[in-house]
KEKE-3310 file (N, C-alpha, C; in steps of 0.2 Angstrom, whole numbers, plus 5000, padded with zeros to 4 digits):
npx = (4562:4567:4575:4585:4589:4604:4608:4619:4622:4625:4621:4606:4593:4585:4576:4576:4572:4576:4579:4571:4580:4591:4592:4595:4605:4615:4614:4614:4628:4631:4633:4636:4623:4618:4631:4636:4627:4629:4644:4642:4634:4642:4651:4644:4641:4654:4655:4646:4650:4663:4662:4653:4663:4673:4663:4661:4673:4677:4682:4693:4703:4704:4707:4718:4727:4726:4736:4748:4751:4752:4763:4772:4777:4776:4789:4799:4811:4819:4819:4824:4822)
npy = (4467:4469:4484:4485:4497:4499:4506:4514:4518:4531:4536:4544:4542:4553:4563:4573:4585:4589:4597:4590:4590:4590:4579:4570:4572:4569:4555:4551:4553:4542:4547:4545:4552:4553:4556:4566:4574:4573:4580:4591:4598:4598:4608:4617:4622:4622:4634:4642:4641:4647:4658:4668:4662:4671:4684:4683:4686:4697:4710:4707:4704:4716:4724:4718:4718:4733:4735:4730:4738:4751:4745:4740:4722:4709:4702:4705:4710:4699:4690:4681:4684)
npz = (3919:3935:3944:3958:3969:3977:3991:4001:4018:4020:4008:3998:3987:3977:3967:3953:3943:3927:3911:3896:3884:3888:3897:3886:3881:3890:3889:3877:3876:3887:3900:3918:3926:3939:3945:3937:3943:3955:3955:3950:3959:3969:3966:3966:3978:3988:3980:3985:3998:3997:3994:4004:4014:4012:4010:4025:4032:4025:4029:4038:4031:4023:4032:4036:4022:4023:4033:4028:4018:4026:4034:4027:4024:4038:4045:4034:4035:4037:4025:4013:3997)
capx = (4567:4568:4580:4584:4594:4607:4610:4623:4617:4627:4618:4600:4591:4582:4572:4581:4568:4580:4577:4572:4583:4601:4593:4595:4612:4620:4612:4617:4634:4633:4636:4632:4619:4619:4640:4636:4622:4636:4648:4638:4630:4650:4654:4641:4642:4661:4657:4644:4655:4669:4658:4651:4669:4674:4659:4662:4682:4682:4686:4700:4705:4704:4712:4727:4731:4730:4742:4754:4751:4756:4770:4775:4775:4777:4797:4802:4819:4821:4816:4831:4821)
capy = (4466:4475:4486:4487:4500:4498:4513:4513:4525:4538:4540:4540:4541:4557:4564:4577:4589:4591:4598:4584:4587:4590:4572:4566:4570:4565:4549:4547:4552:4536:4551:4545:4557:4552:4558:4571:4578:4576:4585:4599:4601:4598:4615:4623:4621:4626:4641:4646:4643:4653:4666:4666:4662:4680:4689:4684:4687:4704:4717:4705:4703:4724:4727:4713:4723:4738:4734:4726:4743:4753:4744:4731:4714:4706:4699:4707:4708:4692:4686:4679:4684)
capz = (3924:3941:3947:3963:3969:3983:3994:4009:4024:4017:4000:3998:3982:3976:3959:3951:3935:3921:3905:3892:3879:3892:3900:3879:3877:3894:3889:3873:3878:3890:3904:3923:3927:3945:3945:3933:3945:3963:3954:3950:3966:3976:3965:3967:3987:3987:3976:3988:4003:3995:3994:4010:4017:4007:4014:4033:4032:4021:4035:4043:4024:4022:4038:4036:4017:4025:4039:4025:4014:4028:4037:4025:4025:4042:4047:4030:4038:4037:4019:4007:3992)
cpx = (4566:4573:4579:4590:4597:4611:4615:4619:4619:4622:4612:4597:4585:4579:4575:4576:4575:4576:4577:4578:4591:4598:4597:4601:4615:4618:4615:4626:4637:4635:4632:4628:4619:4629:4639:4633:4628:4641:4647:4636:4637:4652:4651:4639:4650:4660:4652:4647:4659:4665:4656:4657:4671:4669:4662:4668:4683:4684:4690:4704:4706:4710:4719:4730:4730:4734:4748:4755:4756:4762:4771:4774:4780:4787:4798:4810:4824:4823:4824:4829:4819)
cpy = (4472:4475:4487:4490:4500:4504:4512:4519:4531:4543:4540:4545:4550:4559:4571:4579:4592:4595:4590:4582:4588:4583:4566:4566:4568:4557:4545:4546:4547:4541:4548:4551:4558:4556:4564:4577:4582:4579:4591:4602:4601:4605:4620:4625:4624:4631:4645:4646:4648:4659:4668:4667:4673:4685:4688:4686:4694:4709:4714:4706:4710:4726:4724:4717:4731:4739:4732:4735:4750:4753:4740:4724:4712:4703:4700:4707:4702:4687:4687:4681:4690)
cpz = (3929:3944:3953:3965:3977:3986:4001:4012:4021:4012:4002:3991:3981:3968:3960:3943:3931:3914:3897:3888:3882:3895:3892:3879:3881:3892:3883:3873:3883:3900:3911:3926:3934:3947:3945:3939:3951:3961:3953:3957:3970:3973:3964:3975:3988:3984:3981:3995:4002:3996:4000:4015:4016:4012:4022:4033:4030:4026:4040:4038:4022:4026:4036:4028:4017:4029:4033:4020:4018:4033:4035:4028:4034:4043:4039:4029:4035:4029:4018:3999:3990)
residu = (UNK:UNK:UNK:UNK:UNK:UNK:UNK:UNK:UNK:UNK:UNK:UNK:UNK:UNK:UNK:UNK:UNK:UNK:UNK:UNK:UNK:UNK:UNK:UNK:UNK:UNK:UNK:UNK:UNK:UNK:UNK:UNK:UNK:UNK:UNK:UNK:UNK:UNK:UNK:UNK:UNK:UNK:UNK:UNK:UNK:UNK:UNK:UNK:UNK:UNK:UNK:UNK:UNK:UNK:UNK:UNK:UNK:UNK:UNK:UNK:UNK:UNK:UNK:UNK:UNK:UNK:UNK:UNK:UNK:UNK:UNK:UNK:UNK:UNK:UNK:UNK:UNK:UNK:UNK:UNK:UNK)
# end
């Protein structure tokens, strides 16, 4: 039997070296490997953004808790809580 695999423009088909025996057990767990792989690469993009974001922002991120450190939180005044 031939598969043939239908790709929209968005996706497109790639090869992916795993280790044999983590391809064995996603398999026998029934695991979509394809999911498995885009979930993993979606957090490990977000955790290197995160980082990234952190590094470019730390000295607005520095300044703005030392501006809160030495004259308190902004409209203060104001809060109900």
């Amino acid at each position: 039997m031939v598969r043939v695999h239908s790709t929209s423009p968005s996706r497109r088909p790639t090869n992916v070296t795993l280790p044999a025996e983590l391809l064995e057990e996603a398999k026998s767990l029934d695991l979509n490997i394809s999911q498995a792989c885009e979930q993993g690469l979606k957090s490990a993009i977000a955790s290197i953004r995160a980082e990234q974001w952190l590094a470019e922002n730390r000295s607005f991120l520095e300044e703005s808790r030392r501006y809160v450190e030495e004259n308190g939180l902004p409209l203060a005044d104001y809060r109900n809580f």
